[in-house]
N, C-alpha and C positions, 0 to 999 in steps of 0.2 A: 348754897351755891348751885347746887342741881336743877330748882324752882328757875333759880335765875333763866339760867342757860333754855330749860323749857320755855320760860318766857319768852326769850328774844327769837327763840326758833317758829313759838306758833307768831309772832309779831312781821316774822321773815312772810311767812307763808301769806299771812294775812293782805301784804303791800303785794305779793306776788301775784296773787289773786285778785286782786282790784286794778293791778296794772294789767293785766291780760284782759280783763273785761272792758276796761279800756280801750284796748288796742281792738277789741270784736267788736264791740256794743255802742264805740266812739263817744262812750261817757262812763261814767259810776254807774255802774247797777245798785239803784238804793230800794225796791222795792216788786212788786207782782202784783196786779190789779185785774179784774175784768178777762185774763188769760191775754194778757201782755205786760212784758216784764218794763219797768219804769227806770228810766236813768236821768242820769244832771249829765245837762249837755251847756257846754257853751257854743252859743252860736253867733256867730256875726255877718254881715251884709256885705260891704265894698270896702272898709277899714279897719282891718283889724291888726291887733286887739283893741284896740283902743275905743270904738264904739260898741261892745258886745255885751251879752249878759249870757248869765247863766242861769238856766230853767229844769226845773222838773217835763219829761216826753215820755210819752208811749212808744219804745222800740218797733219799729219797723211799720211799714206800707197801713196807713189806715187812714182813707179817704176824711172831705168835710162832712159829709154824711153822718157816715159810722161815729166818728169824733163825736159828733154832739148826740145821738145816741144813746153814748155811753156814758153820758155826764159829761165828757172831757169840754174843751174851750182849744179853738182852731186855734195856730199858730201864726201870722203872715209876716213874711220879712219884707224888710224895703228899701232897696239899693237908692244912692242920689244920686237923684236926675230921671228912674223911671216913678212913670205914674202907676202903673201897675203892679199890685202885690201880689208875691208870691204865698203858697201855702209854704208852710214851715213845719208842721206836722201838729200834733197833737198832744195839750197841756192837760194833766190828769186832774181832777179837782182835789 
């Protein structure tokens, strides 16, 4: 019964902490590459949810430059009706 009970408490802590990274990070924190931490983000353009996907990114500000670099592959979103796409950040290989 004890095992149990420790179960569901480290299980508690576990959603706790994946929800707060969440709420910072605006994804899963599922990994650390290159000295940037990697999350699954969804992201979508002018409709969502309904046209979005969900991707592996490089947390935080890292130009198209840098992105490829590092191995990584740009991001670009693309609203309808513009011809011009946006960067969207950077997909880790």
């Amino acid at each position: 019964m004890e095992k149990i009970f420790f179960g569901i408490i480290i299980l508690i802590i576990i959603i706790i902490i994946y929800g707060l990274s969440y709420l910072y990070l605006g994804g899963f924190l599922v990994g650390y590459n290159g000295g940037h931490f990697i999350i699954y983000k969804y992201t979508c353009a002018d409709l969502c949810p309904q046209y979005g996907s969900w991707s592996k990114k490089y947390f935080g500000d890292i130009d198209e430059n840098a992105c490829i670099k590092s191995g990584g592959t740009p991001e670009y979103i693309t609203m309808a009706g513009v011809v011009e796409h946006g960067y969207n950040g950077c997909n880790p290989e």
